[in-house]
C-alpha atoms as an extended CHARMM CRD file, in Angstrom:
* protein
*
       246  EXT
         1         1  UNK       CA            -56.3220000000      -36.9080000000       30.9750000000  PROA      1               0.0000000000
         2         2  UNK       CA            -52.7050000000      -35.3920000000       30.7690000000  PROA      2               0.0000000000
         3         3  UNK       CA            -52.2450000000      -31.9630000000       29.0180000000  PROA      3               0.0000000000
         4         4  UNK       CA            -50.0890000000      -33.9240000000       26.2870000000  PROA      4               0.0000000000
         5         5  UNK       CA            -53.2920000000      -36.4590000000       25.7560000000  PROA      5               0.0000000000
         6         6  UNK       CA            -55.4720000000      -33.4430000000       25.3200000000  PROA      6               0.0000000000
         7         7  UNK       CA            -53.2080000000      -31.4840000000       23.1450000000  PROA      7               0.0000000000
         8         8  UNK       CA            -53.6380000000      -34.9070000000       21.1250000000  PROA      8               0.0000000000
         9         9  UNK       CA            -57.1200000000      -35.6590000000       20.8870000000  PROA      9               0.0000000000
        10        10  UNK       CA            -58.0990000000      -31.7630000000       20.0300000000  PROA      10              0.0000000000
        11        11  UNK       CA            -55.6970000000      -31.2490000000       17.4550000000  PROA      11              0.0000000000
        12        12  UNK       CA            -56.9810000000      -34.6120000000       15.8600000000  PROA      12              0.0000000000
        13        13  UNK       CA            -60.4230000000      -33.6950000000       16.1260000000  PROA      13              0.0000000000
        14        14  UNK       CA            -59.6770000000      -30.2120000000       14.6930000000  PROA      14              0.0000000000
        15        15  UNK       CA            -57.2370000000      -31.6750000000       11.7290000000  PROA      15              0.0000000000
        16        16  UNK       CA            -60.2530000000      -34.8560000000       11.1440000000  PROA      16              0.0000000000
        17        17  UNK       CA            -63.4140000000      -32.0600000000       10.9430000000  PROA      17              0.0000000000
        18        18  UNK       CA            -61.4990000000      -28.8130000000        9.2910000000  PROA      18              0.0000000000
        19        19  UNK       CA            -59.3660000000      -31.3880000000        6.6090000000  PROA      19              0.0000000000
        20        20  UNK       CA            -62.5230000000      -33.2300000000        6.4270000000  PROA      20              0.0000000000
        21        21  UNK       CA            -64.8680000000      -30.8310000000        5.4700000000  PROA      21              0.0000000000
        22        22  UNK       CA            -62.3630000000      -29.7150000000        2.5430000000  PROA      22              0.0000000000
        23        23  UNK       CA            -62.3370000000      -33.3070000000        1.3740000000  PROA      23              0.0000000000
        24        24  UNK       CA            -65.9620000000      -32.9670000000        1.2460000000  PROA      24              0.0000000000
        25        25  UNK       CA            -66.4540000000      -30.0630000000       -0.7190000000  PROA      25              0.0000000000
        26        26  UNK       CA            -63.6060000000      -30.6180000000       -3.2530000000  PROA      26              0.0000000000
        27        27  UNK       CA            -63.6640000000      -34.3270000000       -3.9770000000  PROA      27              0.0000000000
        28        28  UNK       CA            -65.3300000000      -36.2220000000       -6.4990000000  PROA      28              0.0000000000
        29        29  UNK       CA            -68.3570000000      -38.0860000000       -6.1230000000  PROA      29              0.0000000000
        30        30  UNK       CA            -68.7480000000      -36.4840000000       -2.3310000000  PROA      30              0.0000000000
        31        31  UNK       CA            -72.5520000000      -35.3560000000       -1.1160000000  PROA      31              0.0000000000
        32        32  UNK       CA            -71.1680000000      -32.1430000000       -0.4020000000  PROA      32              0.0000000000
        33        33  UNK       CA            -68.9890000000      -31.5850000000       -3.8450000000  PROA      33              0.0000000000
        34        34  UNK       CA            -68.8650000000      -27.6330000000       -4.4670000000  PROA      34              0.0000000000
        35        35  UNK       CA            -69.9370000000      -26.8220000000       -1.2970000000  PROA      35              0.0000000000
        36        36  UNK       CA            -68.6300000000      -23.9000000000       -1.8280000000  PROA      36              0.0000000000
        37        37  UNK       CA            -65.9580000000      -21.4880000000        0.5370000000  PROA      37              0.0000000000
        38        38  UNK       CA            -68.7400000000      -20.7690000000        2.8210000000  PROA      38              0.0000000000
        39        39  UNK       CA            -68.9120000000      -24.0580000000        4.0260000000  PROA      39              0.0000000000
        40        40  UNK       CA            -65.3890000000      -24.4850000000        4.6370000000  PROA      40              0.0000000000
        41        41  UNK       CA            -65.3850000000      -21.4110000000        6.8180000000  PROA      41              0.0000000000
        42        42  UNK       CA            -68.1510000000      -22.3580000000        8.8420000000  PROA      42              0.0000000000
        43        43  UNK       CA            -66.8470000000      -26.0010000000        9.3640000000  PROA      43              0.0000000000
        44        44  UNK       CA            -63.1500000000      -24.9100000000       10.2640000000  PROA      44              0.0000000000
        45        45  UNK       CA            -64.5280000000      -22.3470000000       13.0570000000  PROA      45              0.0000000000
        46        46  UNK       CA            -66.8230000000      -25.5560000000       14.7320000000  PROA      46              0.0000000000
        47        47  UNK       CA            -63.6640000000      -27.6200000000       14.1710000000  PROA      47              0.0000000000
        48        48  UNK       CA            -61.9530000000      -25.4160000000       16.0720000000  PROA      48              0.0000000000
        49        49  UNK       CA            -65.0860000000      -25.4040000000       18.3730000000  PROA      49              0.0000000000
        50        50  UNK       CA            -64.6070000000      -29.5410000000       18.8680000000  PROA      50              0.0000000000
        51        51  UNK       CA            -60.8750000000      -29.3110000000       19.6820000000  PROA      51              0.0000000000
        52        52  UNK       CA            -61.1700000000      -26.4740000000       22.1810000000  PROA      52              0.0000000000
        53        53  UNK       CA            -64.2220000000      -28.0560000000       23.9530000000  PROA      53              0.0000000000
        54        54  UNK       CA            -62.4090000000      -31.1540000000       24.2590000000  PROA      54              0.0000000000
        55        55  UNK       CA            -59.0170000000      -30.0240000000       25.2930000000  PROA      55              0.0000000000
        56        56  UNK       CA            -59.7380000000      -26.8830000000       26.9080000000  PROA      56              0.0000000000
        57        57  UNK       CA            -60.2670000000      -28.4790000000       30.6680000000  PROA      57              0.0000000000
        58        58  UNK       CA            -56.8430000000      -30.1590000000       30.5240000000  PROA      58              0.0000000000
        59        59  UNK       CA            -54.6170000000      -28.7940000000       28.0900000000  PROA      59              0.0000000000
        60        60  UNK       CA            -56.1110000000      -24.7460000000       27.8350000000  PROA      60              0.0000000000
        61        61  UNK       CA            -56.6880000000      -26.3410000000       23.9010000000  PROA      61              0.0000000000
        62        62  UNK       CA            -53.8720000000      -24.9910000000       22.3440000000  PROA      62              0.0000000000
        63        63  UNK       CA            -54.1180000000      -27.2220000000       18.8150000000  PROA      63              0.0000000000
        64        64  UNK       CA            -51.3130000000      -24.6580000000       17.3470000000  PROA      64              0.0000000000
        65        65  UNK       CA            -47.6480000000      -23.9430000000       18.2770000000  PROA      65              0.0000000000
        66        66  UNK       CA            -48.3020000000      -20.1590000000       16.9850000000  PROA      66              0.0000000000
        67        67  UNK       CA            -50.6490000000      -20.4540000000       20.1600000000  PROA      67              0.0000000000
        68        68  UNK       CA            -47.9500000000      -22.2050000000       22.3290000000  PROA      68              0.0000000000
        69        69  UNK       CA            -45.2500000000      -19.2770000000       21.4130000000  PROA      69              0.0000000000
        70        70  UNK       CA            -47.5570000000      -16.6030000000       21.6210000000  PROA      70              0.0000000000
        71        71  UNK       CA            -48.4750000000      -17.2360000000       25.0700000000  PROA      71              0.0000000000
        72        72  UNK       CA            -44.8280000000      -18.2950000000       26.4740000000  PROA      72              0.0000000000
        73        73  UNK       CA            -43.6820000000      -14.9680000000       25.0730000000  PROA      73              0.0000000000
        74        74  UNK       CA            -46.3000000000      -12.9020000000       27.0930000000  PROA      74              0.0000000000
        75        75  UNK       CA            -45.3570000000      -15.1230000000       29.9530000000  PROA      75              0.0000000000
        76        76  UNK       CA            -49.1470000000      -16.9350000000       30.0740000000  PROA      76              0.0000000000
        77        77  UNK       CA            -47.4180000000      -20.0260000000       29.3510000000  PROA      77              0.0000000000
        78        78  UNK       CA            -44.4660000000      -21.8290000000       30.1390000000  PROA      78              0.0000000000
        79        79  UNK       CA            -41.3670000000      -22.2520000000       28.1800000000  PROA      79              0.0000000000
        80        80  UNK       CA            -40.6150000000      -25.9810000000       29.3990000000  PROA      80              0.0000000000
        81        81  UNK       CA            -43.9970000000      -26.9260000000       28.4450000000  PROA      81              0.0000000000
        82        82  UNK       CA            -43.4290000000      -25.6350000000       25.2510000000  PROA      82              0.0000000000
        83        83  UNK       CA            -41.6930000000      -28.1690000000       23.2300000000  PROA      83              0.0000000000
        84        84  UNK       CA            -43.9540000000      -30.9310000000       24.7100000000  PROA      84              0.0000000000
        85        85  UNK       CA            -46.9680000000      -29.0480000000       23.3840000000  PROA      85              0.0000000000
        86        86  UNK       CA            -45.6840000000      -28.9360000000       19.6170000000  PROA      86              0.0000000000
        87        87  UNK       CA            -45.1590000000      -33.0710000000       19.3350000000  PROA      87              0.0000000000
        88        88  UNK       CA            -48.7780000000      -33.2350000000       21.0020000000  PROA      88              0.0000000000
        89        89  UNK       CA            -50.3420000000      -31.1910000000       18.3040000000  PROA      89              0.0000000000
        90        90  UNK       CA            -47.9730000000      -32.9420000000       15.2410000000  PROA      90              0.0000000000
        91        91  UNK       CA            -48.7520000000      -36.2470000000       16.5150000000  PROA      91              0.0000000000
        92        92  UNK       CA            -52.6290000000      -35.1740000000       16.5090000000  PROA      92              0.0000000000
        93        93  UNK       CA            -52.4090000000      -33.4080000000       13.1030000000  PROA      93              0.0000000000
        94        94  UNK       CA            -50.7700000000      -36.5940000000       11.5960000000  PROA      94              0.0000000000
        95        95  UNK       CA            -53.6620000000      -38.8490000000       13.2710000000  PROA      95              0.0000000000
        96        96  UNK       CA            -56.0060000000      -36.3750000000       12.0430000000  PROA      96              0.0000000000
        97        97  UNK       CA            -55.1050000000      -35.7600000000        7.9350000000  PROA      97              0.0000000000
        98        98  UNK       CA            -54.8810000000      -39.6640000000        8.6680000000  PROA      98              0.0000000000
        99        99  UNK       CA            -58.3810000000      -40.3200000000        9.8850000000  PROA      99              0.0000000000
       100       100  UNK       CA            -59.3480000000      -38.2400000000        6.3380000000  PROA      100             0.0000000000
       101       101  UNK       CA            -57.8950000000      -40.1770000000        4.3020000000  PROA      101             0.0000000000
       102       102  UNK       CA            -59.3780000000      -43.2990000000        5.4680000000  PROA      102             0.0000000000
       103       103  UNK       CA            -62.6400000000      -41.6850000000        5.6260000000  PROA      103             0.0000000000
       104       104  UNK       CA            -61.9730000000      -40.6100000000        1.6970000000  PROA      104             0.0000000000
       105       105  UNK       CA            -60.0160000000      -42.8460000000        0.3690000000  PROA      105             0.0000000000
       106       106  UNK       CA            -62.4080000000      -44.0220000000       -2.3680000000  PROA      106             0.0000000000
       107       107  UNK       CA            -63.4140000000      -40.4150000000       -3.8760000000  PROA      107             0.0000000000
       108       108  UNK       CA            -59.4790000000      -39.7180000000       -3.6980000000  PROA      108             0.0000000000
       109       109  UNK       CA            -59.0920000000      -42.2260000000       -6.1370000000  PROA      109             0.0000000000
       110       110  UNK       CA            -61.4790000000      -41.1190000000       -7.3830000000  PROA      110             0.0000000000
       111       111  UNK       CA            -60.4360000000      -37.5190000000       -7.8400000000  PROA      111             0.0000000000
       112       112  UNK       CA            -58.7320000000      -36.6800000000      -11.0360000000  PROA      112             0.0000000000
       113       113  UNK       CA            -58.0740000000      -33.0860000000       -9.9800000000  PROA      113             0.0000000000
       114       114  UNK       CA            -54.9090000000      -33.5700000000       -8.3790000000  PROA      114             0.0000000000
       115       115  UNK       CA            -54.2070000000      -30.0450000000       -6.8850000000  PROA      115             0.0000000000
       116       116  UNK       CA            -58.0320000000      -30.9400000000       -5.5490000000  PROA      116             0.0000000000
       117       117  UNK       CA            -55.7980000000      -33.7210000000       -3.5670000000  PROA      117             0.0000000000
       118       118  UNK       CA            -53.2890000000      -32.0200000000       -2.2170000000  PROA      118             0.0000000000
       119       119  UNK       CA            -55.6200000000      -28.8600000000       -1.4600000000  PROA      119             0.0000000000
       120       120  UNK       CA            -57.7260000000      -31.1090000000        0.7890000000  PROA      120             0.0000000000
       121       121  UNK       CA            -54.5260000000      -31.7810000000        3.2510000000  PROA      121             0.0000000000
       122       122  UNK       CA            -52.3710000000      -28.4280000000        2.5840000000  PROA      122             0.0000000000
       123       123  UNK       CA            -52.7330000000      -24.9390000000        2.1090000000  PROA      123             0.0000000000
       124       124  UNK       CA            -51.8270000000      -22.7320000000       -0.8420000000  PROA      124             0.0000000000
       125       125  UNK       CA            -51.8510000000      -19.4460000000       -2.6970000000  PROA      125             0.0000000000
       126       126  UNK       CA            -54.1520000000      -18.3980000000       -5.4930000000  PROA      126             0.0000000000
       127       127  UNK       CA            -51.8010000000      -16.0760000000       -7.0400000000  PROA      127             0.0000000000
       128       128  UNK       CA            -48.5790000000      -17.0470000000       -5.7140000000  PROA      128             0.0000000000
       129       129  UNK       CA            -46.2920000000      -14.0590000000       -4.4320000000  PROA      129             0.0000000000
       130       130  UNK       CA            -44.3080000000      -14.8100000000       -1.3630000000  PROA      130             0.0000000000
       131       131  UNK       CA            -44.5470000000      -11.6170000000        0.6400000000  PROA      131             0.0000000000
       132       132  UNK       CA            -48.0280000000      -10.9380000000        0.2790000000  PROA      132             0.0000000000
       133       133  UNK       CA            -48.7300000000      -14.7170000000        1.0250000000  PROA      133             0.0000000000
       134       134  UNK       CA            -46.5070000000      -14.3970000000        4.0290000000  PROA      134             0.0000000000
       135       135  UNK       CA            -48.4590000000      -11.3410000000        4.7530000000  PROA      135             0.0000000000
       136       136  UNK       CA            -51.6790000000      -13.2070000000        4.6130000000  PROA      136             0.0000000000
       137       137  UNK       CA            -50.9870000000      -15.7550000000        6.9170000000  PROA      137             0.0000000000
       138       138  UNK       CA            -49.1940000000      -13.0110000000        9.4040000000  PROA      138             0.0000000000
       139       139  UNK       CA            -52.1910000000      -11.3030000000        9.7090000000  PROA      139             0.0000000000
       140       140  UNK       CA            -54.6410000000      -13.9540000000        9.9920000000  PROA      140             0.0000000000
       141       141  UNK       CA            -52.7390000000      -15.1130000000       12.6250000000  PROA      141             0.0000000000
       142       142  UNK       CA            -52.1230000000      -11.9100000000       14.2090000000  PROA      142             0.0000000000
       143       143  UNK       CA            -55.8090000000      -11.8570000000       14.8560000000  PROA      143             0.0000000000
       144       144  UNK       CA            -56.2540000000      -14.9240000000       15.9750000000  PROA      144             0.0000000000
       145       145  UNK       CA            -53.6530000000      -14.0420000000       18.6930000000  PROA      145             0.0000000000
       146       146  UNK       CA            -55.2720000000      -10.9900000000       19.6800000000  PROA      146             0.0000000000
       147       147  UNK       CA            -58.6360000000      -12.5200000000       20.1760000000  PROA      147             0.0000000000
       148       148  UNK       CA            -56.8330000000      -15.4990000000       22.3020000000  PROA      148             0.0000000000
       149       149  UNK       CA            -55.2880000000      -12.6790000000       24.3880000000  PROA      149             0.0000000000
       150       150  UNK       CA            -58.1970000000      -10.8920000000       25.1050000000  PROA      150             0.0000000000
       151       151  UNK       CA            -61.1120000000      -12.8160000000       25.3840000000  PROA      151             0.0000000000
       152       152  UNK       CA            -61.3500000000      -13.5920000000       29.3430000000  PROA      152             0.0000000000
       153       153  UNK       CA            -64.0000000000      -14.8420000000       31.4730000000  PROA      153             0.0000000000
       154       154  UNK       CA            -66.1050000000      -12.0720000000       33.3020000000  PROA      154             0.0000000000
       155       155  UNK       CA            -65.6080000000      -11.6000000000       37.1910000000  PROA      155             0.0000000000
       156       156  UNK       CA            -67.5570000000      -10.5330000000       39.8900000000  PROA      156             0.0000000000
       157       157  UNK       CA            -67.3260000000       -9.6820000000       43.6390000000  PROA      157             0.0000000000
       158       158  UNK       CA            -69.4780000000      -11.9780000000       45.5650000000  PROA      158             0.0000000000
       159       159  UNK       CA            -70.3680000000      -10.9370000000       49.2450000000  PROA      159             0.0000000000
       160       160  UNK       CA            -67.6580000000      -12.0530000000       51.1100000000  PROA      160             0.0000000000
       161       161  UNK       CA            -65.2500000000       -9.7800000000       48.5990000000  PROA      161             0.0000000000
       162       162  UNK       CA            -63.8080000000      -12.4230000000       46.7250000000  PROA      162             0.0000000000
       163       163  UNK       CA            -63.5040000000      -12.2210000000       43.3070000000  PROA      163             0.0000000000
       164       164  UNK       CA            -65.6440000000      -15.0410000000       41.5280000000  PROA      164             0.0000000000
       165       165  UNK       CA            -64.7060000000      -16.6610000000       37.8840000000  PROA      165             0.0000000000
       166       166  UNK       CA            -67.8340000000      -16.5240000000       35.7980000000  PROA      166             0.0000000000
       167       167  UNK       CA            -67.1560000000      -19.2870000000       33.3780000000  PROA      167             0.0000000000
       168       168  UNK       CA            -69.4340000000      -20.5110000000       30.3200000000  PROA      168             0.0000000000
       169       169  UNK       CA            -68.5070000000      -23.9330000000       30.4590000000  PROA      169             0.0000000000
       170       170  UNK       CA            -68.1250000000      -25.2810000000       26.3680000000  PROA      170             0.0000000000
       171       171  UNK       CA            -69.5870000000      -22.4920000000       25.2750000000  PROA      171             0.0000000000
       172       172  UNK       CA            -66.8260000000      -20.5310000000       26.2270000000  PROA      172             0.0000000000
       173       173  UNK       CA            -65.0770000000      -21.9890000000       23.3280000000  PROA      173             0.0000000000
       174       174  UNK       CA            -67.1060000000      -20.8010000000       20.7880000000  PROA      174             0.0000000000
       175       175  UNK       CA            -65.8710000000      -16.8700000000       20.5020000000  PROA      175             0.0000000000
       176       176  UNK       CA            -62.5580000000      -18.3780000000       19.3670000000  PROA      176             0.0000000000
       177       177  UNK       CA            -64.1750000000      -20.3330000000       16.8710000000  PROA      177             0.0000000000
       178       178  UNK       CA            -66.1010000000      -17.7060000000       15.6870000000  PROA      178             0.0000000000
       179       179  UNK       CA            -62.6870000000      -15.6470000000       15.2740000000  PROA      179             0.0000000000
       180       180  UNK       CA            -61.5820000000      -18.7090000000       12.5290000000  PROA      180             0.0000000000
       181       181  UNK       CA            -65.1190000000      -18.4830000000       10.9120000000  PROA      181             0.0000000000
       182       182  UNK       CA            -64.3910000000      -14.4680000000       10.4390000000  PROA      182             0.0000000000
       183       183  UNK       CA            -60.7240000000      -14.5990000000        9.7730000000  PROA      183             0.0000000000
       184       184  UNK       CA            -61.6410000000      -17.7380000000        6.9730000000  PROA      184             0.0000000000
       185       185  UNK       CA            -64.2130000000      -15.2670000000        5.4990000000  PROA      185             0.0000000000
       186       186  UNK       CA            -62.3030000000      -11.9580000000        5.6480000000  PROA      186             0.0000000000
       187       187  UNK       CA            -58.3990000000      -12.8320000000        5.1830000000  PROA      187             0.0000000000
       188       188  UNK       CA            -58.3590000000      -16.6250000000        4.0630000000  PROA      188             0.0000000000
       189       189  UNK       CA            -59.2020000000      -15.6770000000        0.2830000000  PROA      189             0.0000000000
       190       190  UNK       CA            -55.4810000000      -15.7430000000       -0.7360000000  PROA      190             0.0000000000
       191       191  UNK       CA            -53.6600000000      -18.1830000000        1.0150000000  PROA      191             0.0000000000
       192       192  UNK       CA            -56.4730000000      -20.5800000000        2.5580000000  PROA      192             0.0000000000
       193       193  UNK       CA            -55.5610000000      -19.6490000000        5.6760000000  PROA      193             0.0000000000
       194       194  UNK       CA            -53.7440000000      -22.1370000000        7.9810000000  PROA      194             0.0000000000
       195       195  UNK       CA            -53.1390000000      -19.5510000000       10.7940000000  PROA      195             0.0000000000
       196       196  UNK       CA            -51.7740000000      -22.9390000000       12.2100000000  PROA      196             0.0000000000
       197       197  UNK       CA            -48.0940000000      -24.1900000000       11.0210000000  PROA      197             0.0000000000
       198       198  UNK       CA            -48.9360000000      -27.7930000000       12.4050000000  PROA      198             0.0000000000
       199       199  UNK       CA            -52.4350000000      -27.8050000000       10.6490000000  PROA      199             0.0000000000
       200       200  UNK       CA            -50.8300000000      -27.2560000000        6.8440000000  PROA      200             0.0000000000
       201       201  UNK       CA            -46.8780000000      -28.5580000000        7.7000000000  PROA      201             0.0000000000
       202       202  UNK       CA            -48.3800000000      -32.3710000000        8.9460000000  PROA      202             0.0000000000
       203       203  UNK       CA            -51.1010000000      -33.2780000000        6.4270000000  PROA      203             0.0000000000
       204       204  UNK       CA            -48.9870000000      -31.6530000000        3.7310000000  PROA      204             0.0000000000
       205       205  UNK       CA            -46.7080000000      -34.7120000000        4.6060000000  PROA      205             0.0000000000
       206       206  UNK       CA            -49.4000000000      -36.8830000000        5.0350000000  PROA      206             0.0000000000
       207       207  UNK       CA            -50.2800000000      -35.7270000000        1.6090000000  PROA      207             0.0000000000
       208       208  UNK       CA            -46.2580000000      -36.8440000000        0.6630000000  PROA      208             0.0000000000
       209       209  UNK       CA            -46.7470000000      -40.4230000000        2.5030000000  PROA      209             0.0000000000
       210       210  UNK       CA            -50.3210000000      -42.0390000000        2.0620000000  PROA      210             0.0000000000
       211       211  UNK       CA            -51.1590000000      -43.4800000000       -1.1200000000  PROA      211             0.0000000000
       212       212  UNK       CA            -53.9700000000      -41.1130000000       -3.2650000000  PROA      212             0.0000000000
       213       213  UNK       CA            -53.7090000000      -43.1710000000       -6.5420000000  PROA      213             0.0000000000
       214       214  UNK       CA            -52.0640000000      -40.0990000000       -8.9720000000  PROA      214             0.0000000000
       215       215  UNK       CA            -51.1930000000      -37.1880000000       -7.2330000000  PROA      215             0.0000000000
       216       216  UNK       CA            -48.9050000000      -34.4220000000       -7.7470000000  PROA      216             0.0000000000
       217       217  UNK       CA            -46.2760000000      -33.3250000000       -5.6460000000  PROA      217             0.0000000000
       218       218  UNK       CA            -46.4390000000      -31.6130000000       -2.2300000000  PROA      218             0.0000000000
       219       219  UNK       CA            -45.0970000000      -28.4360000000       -3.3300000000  PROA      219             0.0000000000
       220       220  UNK       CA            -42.8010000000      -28.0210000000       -0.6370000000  PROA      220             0.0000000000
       221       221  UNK       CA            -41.6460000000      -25.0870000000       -1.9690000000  PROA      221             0.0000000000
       222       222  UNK       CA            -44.5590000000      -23.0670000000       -0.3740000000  PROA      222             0.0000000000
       223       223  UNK       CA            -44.6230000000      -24.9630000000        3.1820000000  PROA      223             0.0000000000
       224       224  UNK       CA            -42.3350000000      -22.4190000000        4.4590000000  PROA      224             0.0000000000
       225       225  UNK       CA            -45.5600000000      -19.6320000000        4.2350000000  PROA      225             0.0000000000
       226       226  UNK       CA            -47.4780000000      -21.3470000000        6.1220000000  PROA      226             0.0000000000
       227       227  UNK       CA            -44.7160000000      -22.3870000000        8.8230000000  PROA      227             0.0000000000
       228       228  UNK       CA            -43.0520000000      -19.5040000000        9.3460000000  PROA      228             0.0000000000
       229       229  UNK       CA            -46.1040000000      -16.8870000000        8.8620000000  PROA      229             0.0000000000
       230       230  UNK       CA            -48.0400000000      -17.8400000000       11.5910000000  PROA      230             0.0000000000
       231       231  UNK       CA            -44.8510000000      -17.9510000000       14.0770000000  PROA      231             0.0000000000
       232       232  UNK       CA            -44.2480000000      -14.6450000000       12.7970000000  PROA      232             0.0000000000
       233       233  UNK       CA            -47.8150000000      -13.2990000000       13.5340000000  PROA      233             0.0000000000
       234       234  UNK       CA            -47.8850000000      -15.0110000000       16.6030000000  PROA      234             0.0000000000
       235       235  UNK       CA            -45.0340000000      -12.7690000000       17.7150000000  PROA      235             0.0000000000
       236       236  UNK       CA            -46.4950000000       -9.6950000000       16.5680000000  PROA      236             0.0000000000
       237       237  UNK       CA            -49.5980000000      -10.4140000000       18.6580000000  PROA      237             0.0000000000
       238       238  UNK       CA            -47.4940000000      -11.3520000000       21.4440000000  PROA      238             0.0000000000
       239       239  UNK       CA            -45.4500000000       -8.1430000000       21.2430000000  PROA      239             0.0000000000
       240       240  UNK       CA            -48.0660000000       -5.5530000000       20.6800000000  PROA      240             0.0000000000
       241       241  UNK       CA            -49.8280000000       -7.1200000000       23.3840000000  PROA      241             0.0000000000
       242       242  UNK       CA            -46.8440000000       -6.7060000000       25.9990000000  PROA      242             0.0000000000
       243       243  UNK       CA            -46.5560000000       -3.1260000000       24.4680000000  PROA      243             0.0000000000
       244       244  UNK       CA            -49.8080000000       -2.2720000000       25.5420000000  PROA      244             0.0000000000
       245       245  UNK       CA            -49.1060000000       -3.1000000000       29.0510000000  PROA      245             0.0000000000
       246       246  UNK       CA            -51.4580000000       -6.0620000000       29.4390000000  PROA      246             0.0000000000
């Protein structure tokens, strides 16, 4: 599999299980209706768990262009591979917030609560204030970058004096998943943190395209948060981490 295929399948599978699990909780007539903001953290971070399990041998499991800049900036990554990376993870996202709404489609009709709709695909403020929102989704992702940065795999010298790679197979996706799960629960109160401008910018035009019986509109006029406040966090991270000397 081709890092471009993996890119693919693991934002899909992150975009199908996180999106899901919101459909779940806040649509009508759905076994796990009100499931509450606990469950929606926990789900996101094993979403994230999936994707990077899946992608992670081919692709490093990127499944966010905040990811992809933060790592070409600090040189981890390269720059020609960049662009590439970012139609991967749209193309995903769209198949993804696609795959929900065929799994929902009934209890979307369903749904009379039409910011319910939209919420399930796209991200969005409970008291709306641009700087603070950007803010929220800055930081978020600022931690997420930090914990991508510095979570390595331990090394040791074997006999011979080489230095040995002591990997943890699929399980060495799961602090990074634990970092959503904690960054859901501690900073994803305000803005429902998409940490991730393909995870909210795609579905939210999903939400735009597929037919939801009544829905509202996509309120555009917040997708720039989102978009530009993980990019911006992303840099942050990136920069305090060169600053550091690492």
């Amino acid at each position: 599999m081709t890092a471009f295929h993996a890119e693919i399948i693991g934002t899909f599978l992150l975009i199908l299980l996180g999106c899901g699990v919101v459909a779940n909780v806040v649509l009508d007539k759905t076994k796990g209706n009100d499931g509450g903001w606990l469950l929606i953290n926990f789900a996101w971070g094993l979403a994230v768990y999936v994707g990077v399990v899946v992608a992670g041998p081919y692709s490093g499991a990127h499944l966010n262009p905040a990811v992809t800049l933060g790592l070409a900036m600090t040189g981890k990554f390269a720059w020609s591979s960049v662009g590439g990376y970012i139609v991967a993870q749209i193309i995903g996202a769209a198949l993804g917030a696609l795959g929900v709404w065929l799994m929902y489609r009934d209890h979307f009709v369903a749904t009379e609560n039409l910011d319910a709709k939209l919420g399930t695909f796209a991200t969005g403020a409970e008291i709306r204030n641009p700087v603070p929102n950007f803010l929220s989704e800055l930081l978020g992702t600022l931690v997420l970058m930090l914990g991508v940065f510095y979570i390595t795999n331990g090394t040791f010298t074997s006999a011979d004096s080489k230095e040995v790679l002591v990997g943890l197979g699929s399980v060495g996706a799961l602090p990074i998943a634990l970092f959503v799960t904690v960054i859901g629960m501690g900073l994803g109160g305000t803005t429902g943190y998409a940490i991730n401008p393909t995870r909210d910018l795609i579905p939210r035009l999903m939400h735009q395209i597929l037919p939801l019986g009544k829905k509202r509109d996509s309120d555009w006029g917040y997708a720039w948060i989102p978009l530009f406040g993980p990019l911006a966090g992303a840099a942050l991270a990136a920069g305090l981490y060169m600053l550091a000397g690492a």
